[in-house]
N, C-alpha and C positions, 0 to 999 in steps of 0.2 A: 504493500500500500504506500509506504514513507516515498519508492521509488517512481510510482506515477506521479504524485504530490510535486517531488521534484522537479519533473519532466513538463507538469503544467506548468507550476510557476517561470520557469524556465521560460516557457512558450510565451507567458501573457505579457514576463519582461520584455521578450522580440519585439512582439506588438507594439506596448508602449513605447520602445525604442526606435520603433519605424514610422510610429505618427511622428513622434519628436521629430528625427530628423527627417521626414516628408514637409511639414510648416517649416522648419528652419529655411529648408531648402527653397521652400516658395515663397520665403519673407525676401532670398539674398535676390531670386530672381524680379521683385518685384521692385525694390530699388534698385539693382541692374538698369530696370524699364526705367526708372525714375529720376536717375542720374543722365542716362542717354536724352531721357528728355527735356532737361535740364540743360543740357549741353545745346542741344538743336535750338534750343532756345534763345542762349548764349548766343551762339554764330547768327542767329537770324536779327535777332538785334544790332549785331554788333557790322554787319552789311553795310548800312548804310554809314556809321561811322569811317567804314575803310576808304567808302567810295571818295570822301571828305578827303581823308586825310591823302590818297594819291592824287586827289586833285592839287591839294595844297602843297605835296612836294614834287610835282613836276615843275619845276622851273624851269623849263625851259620849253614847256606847252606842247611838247609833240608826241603827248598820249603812252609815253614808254620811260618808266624809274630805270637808272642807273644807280650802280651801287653806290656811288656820289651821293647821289639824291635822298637812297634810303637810307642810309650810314647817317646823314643829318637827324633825322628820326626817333627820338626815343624807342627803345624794344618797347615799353610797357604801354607808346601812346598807340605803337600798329597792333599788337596783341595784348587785347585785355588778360588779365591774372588768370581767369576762369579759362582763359585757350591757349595759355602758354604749358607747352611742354618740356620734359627735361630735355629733350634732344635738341635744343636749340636754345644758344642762350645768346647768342651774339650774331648779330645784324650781315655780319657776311653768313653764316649757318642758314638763317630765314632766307636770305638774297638766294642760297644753292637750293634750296629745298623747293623756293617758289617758282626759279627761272624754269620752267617744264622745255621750255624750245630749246635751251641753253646759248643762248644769243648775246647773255650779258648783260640784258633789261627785261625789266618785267611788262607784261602789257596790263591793263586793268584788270581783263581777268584773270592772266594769272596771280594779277596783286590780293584781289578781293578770294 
């Protein structure tokens, strides 16, 4: 008898131990969604900011930043806090990340 005793309690621990961690599970996934959407939210606002500020340092009006250009730029004024990441911490890094044609300027969208 004492050894089926065992064998259920055994069993209803599993149980409770798989609800547990099935909610935990579903609590990490659901801030996952929460933070991503917090994020899109971030970039969506922060749009038109960008469009601003490549207007503002194109000095020389012909629609294409030069590293010149960007380099004038605070990091923190082109990327807000919330969308900087560790892989870039310095203005030439962003300049290589953002140039996609590799031309040596950015055009607006690849600035934005």
């Amino acid at each position: 008898f004492l050894p089926l005793l065992v064998c259920i309690s055994v069993a209803l621990m599993n149980l409770v131990t798989a609800v547990l961690v099935e909610g935990a599970l579903d609590q990490a996934s659901q801030d996952k969604e929460l933070l991503r959407h917090d994020y899109h939210e971030a970039v969506r606002t922060a749009i038109p900011q960008l469009m601003q500020i490549f207007q503002e340092s194109d000095a020389d009006g012909n629609g294409q930043l030069t590293l010149d250009e960007v380099s004038k730029v605070p990091i923190d004024t082109i990327i807000p806090h919330e969308l900087l990441s560790d892989s870039a911490s310095t203005m030439q890094e962003i300049f290589d990340f953002l140039d996609v044609s590799g031309d040596g300027q950015l055009s607006q969208s690849e600035f934005v």
